[in-house]
Backbone as a ProteinNet text record, in pm:
[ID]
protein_1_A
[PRIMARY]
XXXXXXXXXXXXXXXXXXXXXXXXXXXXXXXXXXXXXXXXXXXXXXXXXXXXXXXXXXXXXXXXXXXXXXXXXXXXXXXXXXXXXXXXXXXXXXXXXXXXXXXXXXXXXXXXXXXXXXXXXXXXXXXXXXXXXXXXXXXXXXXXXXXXXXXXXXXXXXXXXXXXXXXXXXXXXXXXXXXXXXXXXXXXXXXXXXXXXXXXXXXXXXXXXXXXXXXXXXXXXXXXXXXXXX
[TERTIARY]
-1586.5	-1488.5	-1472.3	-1486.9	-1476.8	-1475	-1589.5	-1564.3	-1501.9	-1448.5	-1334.5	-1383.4	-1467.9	-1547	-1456.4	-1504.3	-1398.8	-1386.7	-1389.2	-1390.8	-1501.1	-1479	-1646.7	-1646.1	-1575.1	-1571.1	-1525.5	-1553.3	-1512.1	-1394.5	-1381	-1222.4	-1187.5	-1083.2	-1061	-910.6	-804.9	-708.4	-662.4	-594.7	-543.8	-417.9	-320.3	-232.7	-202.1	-105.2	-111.6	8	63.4	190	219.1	334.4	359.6	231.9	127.9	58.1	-101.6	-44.1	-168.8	-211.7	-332.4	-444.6	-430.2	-391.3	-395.4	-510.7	-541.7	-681.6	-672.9	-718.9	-698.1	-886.9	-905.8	-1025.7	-1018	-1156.3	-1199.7	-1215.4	-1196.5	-1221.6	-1067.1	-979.3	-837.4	-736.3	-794	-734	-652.7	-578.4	-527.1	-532.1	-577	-613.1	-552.8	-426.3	-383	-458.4	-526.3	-530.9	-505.7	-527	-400	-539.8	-462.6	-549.2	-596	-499.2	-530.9	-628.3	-591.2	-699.3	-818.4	-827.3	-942.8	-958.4	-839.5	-872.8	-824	-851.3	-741.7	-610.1	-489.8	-401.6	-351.5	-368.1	-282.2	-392	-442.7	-456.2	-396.7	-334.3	-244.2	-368.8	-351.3	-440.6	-380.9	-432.6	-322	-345.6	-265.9	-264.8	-411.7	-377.4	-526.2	-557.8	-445	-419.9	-490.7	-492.3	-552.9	-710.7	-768.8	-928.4	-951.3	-1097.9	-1112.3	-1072.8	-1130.7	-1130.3	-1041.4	-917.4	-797.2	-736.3	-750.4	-680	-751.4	-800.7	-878.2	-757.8	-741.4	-618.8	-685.4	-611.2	-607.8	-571.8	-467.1	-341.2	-233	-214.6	-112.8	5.3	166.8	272.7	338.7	346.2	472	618	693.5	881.7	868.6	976.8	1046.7	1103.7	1133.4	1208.6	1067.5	945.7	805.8	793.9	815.4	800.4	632.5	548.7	415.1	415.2	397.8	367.7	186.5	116.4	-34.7	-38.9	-124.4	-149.7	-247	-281.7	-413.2	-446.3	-590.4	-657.2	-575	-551.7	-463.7	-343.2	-285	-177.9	-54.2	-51.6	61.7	60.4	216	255.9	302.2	265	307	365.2	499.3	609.4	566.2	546.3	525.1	583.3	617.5	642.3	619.1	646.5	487.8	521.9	631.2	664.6	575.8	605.5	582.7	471.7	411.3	253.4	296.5	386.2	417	459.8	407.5	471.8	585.7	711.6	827.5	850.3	746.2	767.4	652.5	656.1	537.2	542.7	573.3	599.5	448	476.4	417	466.2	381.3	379.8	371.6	194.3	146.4	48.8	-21.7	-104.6	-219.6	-327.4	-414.6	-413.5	-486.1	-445.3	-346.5	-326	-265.1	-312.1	-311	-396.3	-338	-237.9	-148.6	-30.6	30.5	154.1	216	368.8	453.4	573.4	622.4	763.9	802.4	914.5	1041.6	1051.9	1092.4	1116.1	1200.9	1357.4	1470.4	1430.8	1319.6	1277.6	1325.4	1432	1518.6	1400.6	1323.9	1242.1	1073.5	1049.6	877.3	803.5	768.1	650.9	542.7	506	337.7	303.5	161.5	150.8	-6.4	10.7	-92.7	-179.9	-307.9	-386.8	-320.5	-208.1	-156.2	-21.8	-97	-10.5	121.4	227.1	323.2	353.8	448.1	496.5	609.4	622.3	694.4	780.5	949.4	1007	1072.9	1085.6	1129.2	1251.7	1345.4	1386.3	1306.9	1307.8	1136.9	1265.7	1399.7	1489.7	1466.1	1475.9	1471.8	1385.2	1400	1304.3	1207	1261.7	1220	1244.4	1341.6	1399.3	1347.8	1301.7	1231.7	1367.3	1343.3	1497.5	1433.8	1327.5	1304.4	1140.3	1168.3	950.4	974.9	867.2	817.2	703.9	688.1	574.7	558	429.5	416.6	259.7	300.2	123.4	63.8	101.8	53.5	27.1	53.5	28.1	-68.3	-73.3	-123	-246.9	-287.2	-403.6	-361.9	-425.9	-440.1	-322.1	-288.1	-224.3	-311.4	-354.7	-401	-376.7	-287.1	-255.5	-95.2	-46.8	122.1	179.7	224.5	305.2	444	486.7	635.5	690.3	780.9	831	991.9	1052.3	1186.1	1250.8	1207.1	1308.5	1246	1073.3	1080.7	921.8	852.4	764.3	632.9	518.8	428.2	301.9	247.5	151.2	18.6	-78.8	-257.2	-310.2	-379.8	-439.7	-549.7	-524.8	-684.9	-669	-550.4	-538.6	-566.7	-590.1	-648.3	-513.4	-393.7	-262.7	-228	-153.4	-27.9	55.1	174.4	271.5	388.7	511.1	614.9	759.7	807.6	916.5	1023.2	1134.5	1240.8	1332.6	1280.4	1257.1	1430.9	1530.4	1670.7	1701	1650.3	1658	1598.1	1494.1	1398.6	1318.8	1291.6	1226.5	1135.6	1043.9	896.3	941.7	930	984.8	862.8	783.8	600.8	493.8	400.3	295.7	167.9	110.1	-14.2	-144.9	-181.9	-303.9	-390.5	-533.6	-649.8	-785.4	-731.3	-859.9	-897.5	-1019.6	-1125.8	-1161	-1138	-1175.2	-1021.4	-1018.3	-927.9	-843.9	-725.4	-711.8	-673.7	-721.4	-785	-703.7	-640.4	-609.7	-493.6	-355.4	-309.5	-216	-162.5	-206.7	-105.8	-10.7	54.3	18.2	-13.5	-1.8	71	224.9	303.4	341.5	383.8	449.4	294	182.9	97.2	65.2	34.3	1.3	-140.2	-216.1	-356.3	-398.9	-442.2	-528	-649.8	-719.8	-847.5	-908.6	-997	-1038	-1176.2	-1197.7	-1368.4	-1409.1	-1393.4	-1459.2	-1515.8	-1462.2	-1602.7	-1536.4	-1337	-1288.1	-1144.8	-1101	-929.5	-894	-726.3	-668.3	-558.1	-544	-454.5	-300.1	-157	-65	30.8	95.8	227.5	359.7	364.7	467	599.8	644.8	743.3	732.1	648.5	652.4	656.3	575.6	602	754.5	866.2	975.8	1054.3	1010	1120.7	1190.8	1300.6	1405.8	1384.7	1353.7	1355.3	1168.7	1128.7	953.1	934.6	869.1	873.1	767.5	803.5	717.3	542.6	486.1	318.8	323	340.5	342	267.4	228.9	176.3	59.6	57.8	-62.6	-148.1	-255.8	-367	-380.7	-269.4	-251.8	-173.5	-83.5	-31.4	-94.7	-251.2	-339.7	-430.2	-565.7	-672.9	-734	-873.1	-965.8	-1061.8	-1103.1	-1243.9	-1333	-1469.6	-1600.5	-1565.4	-1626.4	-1651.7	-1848.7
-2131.8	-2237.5	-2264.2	-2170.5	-2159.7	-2066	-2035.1	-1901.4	-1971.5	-1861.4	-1858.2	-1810	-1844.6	-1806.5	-1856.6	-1683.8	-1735.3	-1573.3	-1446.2	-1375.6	-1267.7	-1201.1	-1159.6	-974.4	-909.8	-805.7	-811.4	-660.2	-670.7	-696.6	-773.4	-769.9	-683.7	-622.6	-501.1	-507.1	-631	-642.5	-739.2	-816.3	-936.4	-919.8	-1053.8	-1046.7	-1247.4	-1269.1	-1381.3	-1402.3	-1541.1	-1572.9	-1734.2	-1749	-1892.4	-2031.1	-1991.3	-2098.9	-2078.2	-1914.1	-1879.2	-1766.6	-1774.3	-1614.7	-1507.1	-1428.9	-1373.8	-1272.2	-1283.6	-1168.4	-1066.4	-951.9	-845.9	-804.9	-813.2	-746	-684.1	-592.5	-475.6	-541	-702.1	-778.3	-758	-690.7	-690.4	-810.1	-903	-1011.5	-1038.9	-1094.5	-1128	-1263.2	-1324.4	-1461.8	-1528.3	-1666.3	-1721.8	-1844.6	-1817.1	-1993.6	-2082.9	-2166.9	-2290	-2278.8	-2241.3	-2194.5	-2309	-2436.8	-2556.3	-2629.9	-2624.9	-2715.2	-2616.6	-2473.7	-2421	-2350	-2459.8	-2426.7	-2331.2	-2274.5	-2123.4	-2215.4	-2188.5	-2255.9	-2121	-2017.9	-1937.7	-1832.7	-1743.8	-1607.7	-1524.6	-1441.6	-1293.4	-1210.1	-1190.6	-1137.2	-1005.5	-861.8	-762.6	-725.9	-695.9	-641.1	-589	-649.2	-580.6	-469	-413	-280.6	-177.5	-171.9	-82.5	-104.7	-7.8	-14.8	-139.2	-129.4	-237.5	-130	-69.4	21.8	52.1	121.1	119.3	16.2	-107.2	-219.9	-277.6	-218.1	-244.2	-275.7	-392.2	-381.2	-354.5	-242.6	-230.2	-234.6	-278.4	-310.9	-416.2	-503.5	-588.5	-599.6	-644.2	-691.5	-774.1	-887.3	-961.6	-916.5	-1057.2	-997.6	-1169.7	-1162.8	-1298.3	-1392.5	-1291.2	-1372.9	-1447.3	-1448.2	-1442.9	-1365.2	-1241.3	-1123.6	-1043.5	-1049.2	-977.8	-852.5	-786.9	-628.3	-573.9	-541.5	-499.5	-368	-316.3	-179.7	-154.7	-63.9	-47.2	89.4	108.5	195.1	322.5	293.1	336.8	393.6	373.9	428.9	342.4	211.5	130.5	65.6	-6.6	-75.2	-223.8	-339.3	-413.4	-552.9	-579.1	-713	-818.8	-911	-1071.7	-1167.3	-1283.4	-1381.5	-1486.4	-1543.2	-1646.3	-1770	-1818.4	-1897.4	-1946.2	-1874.6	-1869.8	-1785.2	-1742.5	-1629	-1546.5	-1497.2	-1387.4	-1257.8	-1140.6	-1039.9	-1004	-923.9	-927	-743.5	-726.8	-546	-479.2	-331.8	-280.3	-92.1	-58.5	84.2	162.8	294.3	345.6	469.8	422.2	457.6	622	649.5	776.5	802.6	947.9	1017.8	980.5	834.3	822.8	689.7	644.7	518.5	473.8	315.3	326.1	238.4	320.4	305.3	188.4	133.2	95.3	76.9	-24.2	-111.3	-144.5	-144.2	-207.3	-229.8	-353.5	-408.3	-391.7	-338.2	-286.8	-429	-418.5	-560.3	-641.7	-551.3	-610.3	-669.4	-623.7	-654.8	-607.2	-482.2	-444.5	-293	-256.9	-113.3	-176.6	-104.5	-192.3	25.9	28.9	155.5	157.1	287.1	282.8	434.5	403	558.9	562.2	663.9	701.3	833.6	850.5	965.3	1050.1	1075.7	1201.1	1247.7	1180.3	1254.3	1234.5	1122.2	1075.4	937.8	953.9	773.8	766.4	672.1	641.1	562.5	525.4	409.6	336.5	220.8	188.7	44.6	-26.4	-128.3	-263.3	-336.8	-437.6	-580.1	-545.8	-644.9	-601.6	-709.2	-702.3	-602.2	-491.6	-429.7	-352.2	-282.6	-206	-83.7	-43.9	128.3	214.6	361.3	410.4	520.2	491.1	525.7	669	686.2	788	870.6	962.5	1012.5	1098.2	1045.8	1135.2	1182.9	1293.7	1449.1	1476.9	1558.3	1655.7	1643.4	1615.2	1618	1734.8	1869	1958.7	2007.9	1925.1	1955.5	1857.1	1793.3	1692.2	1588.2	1603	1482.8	1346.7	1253.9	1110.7	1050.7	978.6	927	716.5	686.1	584	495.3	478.5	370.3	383.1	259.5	255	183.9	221	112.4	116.3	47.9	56.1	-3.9	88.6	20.7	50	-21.7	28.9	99.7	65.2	149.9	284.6	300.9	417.1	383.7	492	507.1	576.4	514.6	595.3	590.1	699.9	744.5	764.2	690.1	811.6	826	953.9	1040.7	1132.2	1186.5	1285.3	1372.2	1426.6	1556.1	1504.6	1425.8	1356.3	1376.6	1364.4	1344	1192.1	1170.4	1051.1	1093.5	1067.2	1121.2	998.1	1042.4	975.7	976	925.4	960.6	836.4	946.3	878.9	851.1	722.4	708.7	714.7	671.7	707.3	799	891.2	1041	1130	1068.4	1112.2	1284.2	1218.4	1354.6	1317	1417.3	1366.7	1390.6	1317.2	1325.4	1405.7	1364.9	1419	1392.3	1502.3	1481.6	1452.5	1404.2	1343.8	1408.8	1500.4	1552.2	1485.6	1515.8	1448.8	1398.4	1308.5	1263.4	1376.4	1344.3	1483.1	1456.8	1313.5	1254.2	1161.3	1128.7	1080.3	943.8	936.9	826.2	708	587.4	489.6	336.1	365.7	234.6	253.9	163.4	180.9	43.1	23.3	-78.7	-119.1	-207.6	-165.8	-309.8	-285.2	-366	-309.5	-450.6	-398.2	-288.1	-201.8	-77.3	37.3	-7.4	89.3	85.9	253.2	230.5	286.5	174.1	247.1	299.2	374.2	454.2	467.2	450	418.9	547.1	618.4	690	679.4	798.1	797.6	873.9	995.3	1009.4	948.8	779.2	656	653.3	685.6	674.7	578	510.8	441.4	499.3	524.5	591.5	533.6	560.8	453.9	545.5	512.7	606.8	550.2	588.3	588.7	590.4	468.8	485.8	537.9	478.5	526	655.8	720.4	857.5	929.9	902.5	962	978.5	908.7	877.4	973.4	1001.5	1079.7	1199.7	1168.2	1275.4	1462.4	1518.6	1694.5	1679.2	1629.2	1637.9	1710.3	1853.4	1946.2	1871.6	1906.1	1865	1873.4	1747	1817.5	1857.2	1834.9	1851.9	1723.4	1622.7	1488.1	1523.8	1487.3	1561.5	1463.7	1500.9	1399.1	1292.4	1365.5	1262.5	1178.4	1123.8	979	919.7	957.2	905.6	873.8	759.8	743.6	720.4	783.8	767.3	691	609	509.9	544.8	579.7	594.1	451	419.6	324.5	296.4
-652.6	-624.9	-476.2	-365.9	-275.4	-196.7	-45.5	31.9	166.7	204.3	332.7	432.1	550	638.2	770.2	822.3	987.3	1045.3	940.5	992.8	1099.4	1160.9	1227.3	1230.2	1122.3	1073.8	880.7	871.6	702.2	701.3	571.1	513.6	454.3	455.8	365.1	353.4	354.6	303.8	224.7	165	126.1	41.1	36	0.7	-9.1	-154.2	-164.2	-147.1	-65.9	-34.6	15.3	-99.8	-69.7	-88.3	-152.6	-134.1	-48	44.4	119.5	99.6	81.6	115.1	258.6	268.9	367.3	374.5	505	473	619.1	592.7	700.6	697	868.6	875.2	1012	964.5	1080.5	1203.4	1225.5	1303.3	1413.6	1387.9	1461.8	1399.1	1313.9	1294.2	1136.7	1111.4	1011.3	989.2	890.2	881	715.3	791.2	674.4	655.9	524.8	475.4	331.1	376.4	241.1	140.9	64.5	-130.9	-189.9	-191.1	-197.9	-88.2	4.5	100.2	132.1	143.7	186	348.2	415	518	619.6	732.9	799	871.8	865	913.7	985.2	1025.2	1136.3	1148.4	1300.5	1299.8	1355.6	1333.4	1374.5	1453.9	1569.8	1666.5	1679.6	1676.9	1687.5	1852.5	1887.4	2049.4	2100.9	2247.2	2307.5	2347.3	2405.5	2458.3	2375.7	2239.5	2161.6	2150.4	2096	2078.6	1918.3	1923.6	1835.3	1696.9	1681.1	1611.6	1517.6	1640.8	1596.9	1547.1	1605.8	1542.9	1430.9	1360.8	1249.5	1123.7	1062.2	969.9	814.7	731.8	642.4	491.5	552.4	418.4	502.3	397	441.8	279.5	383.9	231.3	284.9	208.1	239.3	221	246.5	188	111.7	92.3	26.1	151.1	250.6	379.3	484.2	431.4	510.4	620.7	557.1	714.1	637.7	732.2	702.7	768.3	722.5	764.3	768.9	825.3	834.5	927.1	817.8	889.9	974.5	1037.6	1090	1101.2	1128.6	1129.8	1240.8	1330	1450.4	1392.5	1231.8	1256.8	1212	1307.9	1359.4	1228.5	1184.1	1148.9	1217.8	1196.1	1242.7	1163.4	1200.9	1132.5	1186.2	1139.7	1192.5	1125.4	1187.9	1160.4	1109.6	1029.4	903.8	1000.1	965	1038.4	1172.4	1267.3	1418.4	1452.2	1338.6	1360.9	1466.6	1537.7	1614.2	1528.7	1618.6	1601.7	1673	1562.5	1612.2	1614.7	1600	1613.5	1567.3	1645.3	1635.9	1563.2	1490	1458.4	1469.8	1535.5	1511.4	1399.8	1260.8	1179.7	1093.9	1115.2	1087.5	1188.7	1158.4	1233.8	1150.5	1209.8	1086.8	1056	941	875	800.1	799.3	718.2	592.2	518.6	366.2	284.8	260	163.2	251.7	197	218.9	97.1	101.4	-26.9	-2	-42.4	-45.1	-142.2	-185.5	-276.3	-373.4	-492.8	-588.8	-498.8	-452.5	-407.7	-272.8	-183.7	-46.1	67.6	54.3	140.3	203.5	178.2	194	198.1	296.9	289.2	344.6	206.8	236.1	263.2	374.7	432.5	385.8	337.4	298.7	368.5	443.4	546.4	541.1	626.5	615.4	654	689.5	740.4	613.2	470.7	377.1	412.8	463	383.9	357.4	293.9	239.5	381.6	434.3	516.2	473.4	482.8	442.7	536.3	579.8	687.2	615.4	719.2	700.8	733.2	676.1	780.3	843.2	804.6	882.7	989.2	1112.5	1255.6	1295.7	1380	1436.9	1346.7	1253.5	1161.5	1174.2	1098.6	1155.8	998.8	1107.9	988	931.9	812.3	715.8	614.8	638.9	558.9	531.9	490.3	486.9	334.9	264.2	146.2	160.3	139.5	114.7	250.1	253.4	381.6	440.1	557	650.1	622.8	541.1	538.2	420.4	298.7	209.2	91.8	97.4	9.7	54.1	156.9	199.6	222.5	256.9	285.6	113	157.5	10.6	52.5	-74.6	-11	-123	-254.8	-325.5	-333.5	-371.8	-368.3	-481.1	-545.6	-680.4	-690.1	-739.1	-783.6	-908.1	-981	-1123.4	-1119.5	-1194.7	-1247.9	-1077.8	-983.2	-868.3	-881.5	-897.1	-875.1	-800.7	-689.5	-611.6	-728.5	-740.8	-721.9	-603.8	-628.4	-483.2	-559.9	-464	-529.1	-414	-396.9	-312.9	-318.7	-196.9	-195.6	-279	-284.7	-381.6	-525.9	-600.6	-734.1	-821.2	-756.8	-853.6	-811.9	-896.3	-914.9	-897.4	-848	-801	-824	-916.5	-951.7	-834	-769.7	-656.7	-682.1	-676.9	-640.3	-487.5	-442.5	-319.5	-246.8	-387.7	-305.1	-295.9	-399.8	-340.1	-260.1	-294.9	-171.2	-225.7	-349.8	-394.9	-523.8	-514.3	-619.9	-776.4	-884.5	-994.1	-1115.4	-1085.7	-1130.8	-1128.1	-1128.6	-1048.4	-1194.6	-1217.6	-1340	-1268.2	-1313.6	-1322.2	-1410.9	-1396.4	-1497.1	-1411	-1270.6	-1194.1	-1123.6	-1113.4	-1036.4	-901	-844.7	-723.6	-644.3	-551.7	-490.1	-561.9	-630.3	-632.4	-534.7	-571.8	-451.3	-472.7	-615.9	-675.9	-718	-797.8	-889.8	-875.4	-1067.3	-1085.6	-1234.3	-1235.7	-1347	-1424.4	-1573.9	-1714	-1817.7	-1810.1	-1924.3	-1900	-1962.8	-1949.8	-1913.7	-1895	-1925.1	-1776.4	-1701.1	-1555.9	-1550.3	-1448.2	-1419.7	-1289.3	-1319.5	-1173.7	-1179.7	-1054.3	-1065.7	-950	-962.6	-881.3	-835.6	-713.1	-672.5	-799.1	-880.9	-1006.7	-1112.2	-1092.9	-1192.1	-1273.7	-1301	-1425.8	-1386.4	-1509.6	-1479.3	-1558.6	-1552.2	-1636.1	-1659.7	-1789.4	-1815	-1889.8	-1848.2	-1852.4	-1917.1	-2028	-2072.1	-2008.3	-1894	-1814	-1871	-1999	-2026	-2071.8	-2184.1	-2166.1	-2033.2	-1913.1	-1821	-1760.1	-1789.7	-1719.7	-1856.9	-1933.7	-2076	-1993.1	-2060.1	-1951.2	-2038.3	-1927.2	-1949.9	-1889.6	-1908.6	-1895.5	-1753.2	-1754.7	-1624.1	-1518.7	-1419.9	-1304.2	-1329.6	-1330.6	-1344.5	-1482.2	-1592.9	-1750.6	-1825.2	-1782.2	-1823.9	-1891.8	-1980.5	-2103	-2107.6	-2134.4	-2154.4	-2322	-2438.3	-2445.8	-2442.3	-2302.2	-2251.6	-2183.9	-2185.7	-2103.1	-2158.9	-2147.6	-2207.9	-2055.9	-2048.5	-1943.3	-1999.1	-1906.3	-1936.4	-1826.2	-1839.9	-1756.1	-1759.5	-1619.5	-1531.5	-1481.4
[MASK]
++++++++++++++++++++++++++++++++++++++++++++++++++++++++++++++++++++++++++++++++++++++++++++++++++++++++++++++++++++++++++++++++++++++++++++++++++++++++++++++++++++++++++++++++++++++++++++++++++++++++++++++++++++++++++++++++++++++

């Protein structure tokens, strides 16, 4: 139907909003264009000061208020402006990448979950103040997928769990064993949640069984799960 040519590194982000494609590449750049006409109507240039490298963007999220958030390779988090294509703030985030980005249903919490193994939570009004951290740089690996249901966090990572969190409390609810390789993806249909890993399998989960009240930490049985080879 149509390709979108303009960038001069890989893409390795996107996100759809209002009418536009947004695209994040290894190029430093973030690039919006109109879905209907085809054509690029804004680019988000990330700072020069940093290496190319580092400014490599990886994950991008919108809000409802048109505030863009993009991660980068470096670490940083950065807020922009749809409007006015400026950036209005710059966090430094994690030690590492940042893998994944997510805005809350309500839009008030925008999470980064980075190679240095945690979920970060920040406010993305005005400057962006960081309001909170889930798991540990020392325990768990890179976390590199992000979902959210019902007001509750999930995570996939190097360690090959899923991980259920309750982000107002600020504590992990359970952990889904079964993948053998990093999960990379995740992904919700209907009540049913999928995860996709480097092991060549999706898995597919009984969200609501997973949420049944008394169920011990890490107890998720294989069968609330069906795996598919890939």
């Amino acid at each position: 139907m149509h390709v979108f040519k303009g960038h001069k590194g890989a893409v390795q982000a996107l996100q759809t909003h209002r009418g536009l494609l947004l695209s994040g590449s290894a190029d430093q750049s973030v690039r919006l264009w109109d879905l209907a006409e085809g054509g690029c109507v804004g680019t988000l240039w990330q700072p020069a000061e940093r290496s190319r490298e580092k400014n490599s963007v990886h994950s991008l999220a919108t809000t409802q208020s048109d505030v863009l958030a993009s991660g980068t390779w470096g670490g940083q988090v950065r807020l922009w402006d749809l409007h006015r294509c400026r950036c209005t703030s710059s966090l430094d985030a994690h030690n590492g990448a940042v893998w994944a980005l997510l805005h809350d249903q309500e839009g008030r919490r925008l999470f980064s979950a980075g190679s240095d193994g945690t979920v970060k939570i920040w406010d993305p009004r005005g400057a962006g103040k960081h309001v909170g951290t889930l798991g540990s740089t020392s325990t768990s690996g890179a976390l590199y997928a992000l979902a959210e249901r019902d007001g509750l966090l999930l995570t996939g990572g190097y360690d090959q769990l899923v991980k259920v969190w309750d982000h107002r409390m600020m504590r992990c609810l359970n952990e889904l064993p079964g993948h053998s390789g990093s999960v990379r993806c995740l992904a919700f249909q209907d009540s049913r949640l999928l995860s996709g890993s480097t092991d060549g399998t999706v898995r597919l989960w009984d969200f609501d069984t997973i949420l049944q009240h008394g169920q011990p930490l890490g107890s998720a049985a294989d069968e609330s799960s069906v795996a598919v080879a890939l």
